[in-house]
Every structure is written in C-alpha cells, then in structure tokens.
C-alpha positions in Angstrom: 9.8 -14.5 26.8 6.9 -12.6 27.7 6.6 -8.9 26.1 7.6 -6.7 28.1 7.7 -3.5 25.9 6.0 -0.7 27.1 5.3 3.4 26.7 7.1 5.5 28.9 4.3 7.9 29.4 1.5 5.7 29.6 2.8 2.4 30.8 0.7 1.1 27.9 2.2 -2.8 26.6 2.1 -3.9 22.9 -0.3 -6.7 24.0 -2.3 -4.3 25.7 -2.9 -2.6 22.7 -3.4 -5.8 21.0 -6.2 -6.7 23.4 -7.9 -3.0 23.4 -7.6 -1.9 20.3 -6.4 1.1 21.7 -3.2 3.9 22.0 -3.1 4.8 26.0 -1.6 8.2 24.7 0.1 9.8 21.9 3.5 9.0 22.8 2.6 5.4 21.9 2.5 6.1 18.1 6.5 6.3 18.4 6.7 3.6 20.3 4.6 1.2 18.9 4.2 2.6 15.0 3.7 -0.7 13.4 0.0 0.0 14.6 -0.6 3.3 12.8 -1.7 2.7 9.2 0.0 1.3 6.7 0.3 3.1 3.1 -1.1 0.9 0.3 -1.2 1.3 -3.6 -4.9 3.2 -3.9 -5.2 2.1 -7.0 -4.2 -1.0 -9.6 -4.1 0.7 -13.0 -3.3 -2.1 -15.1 -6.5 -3.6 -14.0 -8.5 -0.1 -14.6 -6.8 0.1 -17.9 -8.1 -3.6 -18.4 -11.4 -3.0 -17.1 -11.9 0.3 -19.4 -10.7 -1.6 -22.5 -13.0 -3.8 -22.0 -15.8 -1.5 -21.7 -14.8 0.2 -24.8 -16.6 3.1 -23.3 -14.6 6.4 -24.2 -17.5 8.4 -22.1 -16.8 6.3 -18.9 -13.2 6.8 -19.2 -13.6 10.8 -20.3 -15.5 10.8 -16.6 -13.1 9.3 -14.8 -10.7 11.7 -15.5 -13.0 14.3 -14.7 -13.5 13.1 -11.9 -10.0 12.6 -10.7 -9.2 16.4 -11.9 -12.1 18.2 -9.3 -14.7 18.6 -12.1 -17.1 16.2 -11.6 -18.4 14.4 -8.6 -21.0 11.1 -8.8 -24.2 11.6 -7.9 -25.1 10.2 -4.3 -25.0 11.7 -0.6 -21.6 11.2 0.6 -20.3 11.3 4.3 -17.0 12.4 5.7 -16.2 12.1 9.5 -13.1 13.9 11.2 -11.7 12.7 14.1 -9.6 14.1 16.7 -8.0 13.2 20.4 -7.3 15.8 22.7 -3.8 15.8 23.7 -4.6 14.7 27.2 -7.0 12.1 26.1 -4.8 9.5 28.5 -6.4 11.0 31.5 -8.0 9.0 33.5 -9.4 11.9 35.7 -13.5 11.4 34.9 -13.5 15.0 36.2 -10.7 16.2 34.2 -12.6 14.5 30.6 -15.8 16.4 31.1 -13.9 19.8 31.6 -11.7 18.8 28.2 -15.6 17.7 26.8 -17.1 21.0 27.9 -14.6 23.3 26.8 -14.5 22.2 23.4 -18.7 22.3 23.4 -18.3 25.9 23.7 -16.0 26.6 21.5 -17.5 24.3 18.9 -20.8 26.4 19.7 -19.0 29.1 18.1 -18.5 28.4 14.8 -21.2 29.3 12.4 -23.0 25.9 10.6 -21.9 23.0 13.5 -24.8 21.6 15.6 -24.6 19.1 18.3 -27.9 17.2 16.6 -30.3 16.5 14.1 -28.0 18.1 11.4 -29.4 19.3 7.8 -27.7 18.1 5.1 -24.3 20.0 4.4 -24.0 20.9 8.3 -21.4 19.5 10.7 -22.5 17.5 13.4 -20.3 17.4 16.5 -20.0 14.7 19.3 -18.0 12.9 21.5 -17.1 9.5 21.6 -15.1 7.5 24.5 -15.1 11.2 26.6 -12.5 12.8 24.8 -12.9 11.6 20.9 -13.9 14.0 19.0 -16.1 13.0 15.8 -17.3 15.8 13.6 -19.7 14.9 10.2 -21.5 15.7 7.7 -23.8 14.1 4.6 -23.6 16.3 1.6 -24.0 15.9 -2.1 -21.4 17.2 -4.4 -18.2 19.2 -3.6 -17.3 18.6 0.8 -16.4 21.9 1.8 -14.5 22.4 4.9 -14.8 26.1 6.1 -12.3 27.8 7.3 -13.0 27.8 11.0 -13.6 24.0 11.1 -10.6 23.8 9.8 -8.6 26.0 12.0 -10.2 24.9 15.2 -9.4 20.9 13.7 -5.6 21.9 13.2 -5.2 23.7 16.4 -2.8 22.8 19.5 -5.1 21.3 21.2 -5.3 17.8 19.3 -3.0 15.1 19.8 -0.2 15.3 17.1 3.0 13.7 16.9 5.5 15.3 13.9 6.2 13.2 11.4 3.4 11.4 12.4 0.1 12.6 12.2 -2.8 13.1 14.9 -2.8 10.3 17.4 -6.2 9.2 18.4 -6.9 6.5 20.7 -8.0 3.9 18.0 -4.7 3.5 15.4 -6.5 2.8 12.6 -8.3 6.0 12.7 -4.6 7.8 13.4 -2.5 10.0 10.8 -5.1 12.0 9.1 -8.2 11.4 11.1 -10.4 11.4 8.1 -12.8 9.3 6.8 -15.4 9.9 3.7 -18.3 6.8 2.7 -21.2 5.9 0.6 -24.0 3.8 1.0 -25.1 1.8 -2.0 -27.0 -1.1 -2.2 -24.9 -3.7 -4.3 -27.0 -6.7 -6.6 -26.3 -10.7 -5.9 -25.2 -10.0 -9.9 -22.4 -7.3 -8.9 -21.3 -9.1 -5.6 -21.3 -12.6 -7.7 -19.5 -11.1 -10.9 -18.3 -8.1 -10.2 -17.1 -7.3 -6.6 -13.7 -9.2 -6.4 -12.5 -7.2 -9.8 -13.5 -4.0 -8.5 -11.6 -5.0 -5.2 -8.6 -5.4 -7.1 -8.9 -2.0 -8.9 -9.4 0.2 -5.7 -7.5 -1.8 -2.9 -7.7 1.6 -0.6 -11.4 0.9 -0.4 -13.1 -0.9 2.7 -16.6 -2.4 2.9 -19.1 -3.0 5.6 -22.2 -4.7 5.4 -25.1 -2.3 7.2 -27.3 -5.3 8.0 -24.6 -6.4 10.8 -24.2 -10.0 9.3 -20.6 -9.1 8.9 -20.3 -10.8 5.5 -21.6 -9.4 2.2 -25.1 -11.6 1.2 -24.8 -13.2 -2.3 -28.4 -12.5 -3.1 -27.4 -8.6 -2.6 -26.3 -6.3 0.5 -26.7 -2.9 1.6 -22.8 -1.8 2.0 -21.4 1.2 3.4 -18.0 2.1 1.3 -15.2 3.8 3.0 -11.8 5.5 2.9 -10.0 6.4 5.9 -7.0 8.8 6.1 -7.5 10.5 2.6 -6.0 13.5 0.8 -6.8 15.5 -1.8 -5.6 12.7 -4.6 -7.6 9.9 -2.5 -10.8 12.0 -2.0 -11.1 12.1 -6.0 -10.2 8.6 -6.1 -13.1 7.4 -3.8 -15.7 9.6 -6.0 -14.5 8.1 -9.3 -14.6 4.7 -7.8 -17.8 5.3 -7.0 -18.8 6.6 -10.3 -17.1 3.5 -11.6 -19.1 1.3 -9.3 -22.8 2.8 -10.6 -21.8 2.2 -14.0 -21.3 -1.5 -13.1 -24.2 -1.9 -11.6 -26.5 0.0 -13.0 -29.9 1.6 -11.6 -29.3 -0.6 -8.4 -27.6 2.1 -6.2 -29.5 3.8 -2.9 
C-alpha cells in the first residue's frame, strides 16, 4: 500500500520528506520524529582508555581532562553556526517571507557585535538561508562566548519549537538544538591510512567532510572540515578534546 501518512497542518507525506529532505512545518516533528536526530554514545571510552595506554603519555591524558573540565581549549579557529526556523517558516506567501526576513534584519541590527558581512573574527555573522532559515556564525579561537542578547533573541517566541522536542527547522537533521561547532584541519595520507578509522571509533558523535567536494576522504591526505551538530555543554568540550587528541596524532600537519 502506498503511504499515505501525512501532517495535518502542512499536508506534508513521509515520502515527501524523504524526497526533500525537508519538515513542511513544525508540527511534522510530532508526526514524523523518526526523522529528528537520533542520540548516539559521543564517546567509546574503552577505546580512549586503549588508545591512552598505549600512548603511555600521562601529559596527553592530564589534557584531556582539562579539556573536558572548561580549562583548556586546543589551539585552532573553531566555528559554531546556530540555526533557527521562524515559526511560520511553512508559508508559502513570498510576500509574507520577506516581511518575516525583514523584521528579524532589524532587530538583529540591534544587538551590539552581529553584522550581516565580512565579519572579524569573534563577531556573529547573520543571514538567511531558504527565506526564513536563520543561520548565525562565528570563527573564534578559544572560549565561544554567546552574549546575552544573542542568546535571548535565539530563545525567543519567535522560533519554531515544539516541547519536548526541540526547535524545528526545516532540514531534520539540523533540528533539536540547532547548533553546530567545526574545525578545519588538514589530515596526512599517514593519519587517514593508520589512524582515521580508530579515531572514528573513539568519537562516533563526530562527522567529516571533505572541503575539496570529492565527497570521499583522499588517501594521499585531505583538507576535512570536522563537525558536531546539536551539542551541549558536555559535547562542546568533547569536540575540543577530540580535536586536541587529533593534533597529537598527527602532528605538525594541522591548518
């Protein structure tokens, strides 16, 4: 039988989603929640505790666990994006999106260190994608601060949220938290030959994307952007001492 499941608000199917890639409104996370993230172990410790026995580096492991306290962050120049859906980000009205778009300009306009482009490092850049999608982001070395007005104007009524839930945007994956931090570093054919597959199994949270475009990670060494999506506190300190973890694999080959 064909599947004729569909939201009641948006008339949106499951295969419709399937096809798109896309929520047509919030409502659809309650309908359809086996395509919000999934929680997943972040981290395998018995292959970390393997891994740092092997070493037989007490430093490495003393930095870890700096790390994973707040007191110590890897060197680099980190990125986090936020994302967020207006709650009527199911109209269809072209009219209607660029009111919704302009309002939030404005009031985005207002808050002391966002800009709309060519942002310095540590200032928020702010701009639309698909109409309605909000994307704010930064680059920044050391501790990510959000400031307080960011903040409040992120968790305000205006963003699609479903209880129990999360924020609902319009791509799933992106759903919950609406967060995302990432690093660049340029990993060696050595790493990605000898390394890469145990480092997968230590921090199974963490995704990788080749920056080339090839959409596969090149043997003889890659330039790979490493993400988390839908981090919290515990995660956030997770990525950095993964990270940490990662230079002192490789070596002197990071960007």
């Amino acid at each position: 039988m064909p599947d004729v499941l569909f939201c009641p608000n948006c008339g949106k199917t499951k295969a419709g989603i399937v096809t798109s890639g896309r929520f047509g409104c919030a409502n659809c996370a309650l309908v359809f929640p086996e395509f919000l993230p999934r929680s997943q172990i972040p981290i395998n410790q018995l292959e970390l505790e393997k891994f740092l026995n092997q070493t037989g580096s007490p430093e490495i492991r003393r930095n870890m666990k700096e790390i994973m306290d707040g007191n110590l962050i890897p060197d680099g120049i980190f990125r986090i994006r936020l994302a967020r859906n207006t709650a009527t980000f199911f109209e269809n009205d072209a009219i209607v999106k660029e009111e919704i778009r302009k309002n939030l300009m404005n009031t985005l306009a207002t808050i002391p260190g966002v800009v709309f482009e060519n942002p310095a490092l540590g200032e928020w850049r702010a701009y639309f994608f698909d109409e309605d999608h909000l994307r704010m982001e930064k680059f920044f070395q050391g501790s990510c601060i959000i400031n307080t007005k960011v903040q409040d104007f992120l968790d305000s009524g205006i963003f699609s949220y479903v209880p129990k839930k999360g924020y609902i945007l319009s791509c799933p994956t992106n759903s919950i938290r609406g967060n995302k931090i990432s690093v660049v570093r340029k990993l060696s054919g050595n790493f990605l030959a000898n390394h890469f597959l145990k480092f997968q199994k230590i921090f199974p949270f963490l995704e990788f994307k080749d920056e080339s475009g090839r959409g596969f990670l090149d043997k003889n060494g890659s330039t790979v952007n490493i993400f988390a999506k839908n981090f919290n506190n515990y995660r956030k300190n997770l990525f950095y001492s993964a990270i940490y973890l990662l230079q002192e694999m490789e070596g002197e080959n990071n960007l």
